[in-house]
KOLDRENBA-785635 format. One record per residue (C-alpha): x, y, z; residue number from 1; residue in one letter. Coordinates in Angstrom, 3 decimals. Example, Ala and Ser with C-alpha at 12.3 -4.5 7.8 and 13.67 -1.06 7.14 Angstrom:
<recs>
REC        c1        c2        c3   nr  rest
REC    12.300    -4.500     7.800    1     A
REC    13.670    -1.060     7.140    2     S
</recs>
This chain:
<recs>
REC        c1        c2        c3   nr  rest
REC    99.852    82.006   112.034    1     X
REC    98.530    84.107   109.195    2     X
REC   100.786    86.998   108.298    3     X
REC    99.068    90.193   107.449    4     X
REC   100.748    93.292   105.011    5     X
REC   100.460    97.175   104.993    6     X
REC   100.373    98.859   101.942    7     X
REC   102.750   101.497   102.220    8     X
REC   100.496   104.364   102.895    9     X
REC    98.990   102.358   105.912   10     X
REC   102.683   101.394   107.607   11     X
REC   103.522   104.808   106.879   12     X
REC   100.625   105.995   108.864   13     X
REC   101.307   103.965   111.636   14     X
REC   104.982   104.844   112.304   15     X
REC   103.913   108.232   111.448   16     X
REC   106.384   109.345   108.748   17     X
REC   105.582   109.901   104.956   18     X
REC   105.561   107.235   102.130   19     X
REC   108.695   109.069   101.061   20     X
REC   110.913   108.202   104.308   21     X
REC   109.766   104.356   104.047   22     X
REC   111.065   104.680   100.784   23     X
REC   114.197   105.703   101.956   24     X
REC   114.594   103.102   104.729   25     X
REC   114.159   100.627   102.538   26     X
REC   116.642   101.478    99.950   27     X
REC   119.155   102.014   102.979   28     X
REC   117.756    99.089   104.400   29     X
REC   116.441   100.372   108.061   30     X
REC   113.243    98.979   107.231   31     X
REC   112.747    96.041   104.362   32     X
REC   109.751    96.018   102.028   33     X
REC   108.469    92.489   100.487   34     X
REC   107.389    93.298    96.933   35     X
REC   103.765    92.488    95.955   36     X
REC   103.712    89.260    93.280   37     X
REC   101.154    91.018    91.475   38     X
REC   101.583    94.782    91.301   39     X
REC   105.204    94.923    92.918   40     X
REC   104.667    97.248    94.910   41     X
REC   105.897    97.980    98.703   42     X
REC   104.173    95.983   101.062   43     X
REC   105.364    95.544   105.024   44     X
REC   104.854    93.075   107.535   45     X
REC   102.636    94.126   110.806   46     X
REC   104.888    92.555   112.802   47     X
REC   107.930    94.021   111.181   48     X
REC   106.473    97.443   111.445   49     X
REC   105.031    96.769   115.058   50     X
REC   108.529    96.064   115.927   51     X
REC   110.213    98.990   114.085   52     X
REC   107.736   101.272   116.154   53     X
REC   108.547   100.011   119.540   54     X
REC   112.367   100.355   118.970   55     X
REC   111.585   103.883   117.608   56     X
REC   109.704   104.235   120.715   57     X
REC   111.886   103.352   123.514   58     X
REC   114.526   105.594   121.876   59     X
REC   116.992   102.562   121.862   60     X
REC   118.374   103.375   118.626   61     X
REC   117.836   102.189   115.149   62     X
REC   117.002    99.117   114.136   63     X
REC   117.884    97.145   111.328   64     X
REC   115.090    94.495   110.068   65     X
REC   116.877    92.100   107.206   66     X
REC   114.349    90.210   105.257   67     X
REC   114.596    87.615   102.351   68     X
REC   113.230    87.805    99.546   69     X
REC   109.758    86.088    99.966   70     X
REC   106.863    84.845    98.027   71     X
REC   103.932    86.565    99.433   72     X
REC   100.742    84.460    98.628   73     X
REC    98.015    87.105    99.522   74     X
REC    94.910    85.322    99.934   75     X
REC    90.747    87.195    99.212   76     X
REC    88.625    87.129   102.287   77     X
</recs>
């Protein structure tokens, strides 16, 4: 199962909120970013962030997604 990442402006998009507020939820841990190998920058999981958005969604509270510290491999089409 291949993973795909959002760049921070696209998971931002998606949950609707600004780059900003991802910022914040990561640093107060509501919502982890991986760290690009490369560029370190924020990157997110789709399935992290399709999960974030349902629980935002039904209203049932916040959610807390704890992630490792991975090695992201990102492979060119």
């Amino acid at each position: 199962m291949e993973r795909r990442y959002l760049t921070i402006k696209e998971a931002s998009k998606m949950l609707g909120v600004t780059p900003l507020t991802l910022r914040n939820w990561d640093k107060k841990g509501k919502l982890i970013a991986y760290r690009h190998p490369i560029n370190n920058y924020r990157v997110y999981r789709l399935d992290q962030v399709e999960l974030f958005l349902r629980a935002m969604e039904s209203g049932t509270g916040n959610i807390v997604l704890q992630s490792k510290k991975l090695k992201i491999d990102f492979l060119e089409d």
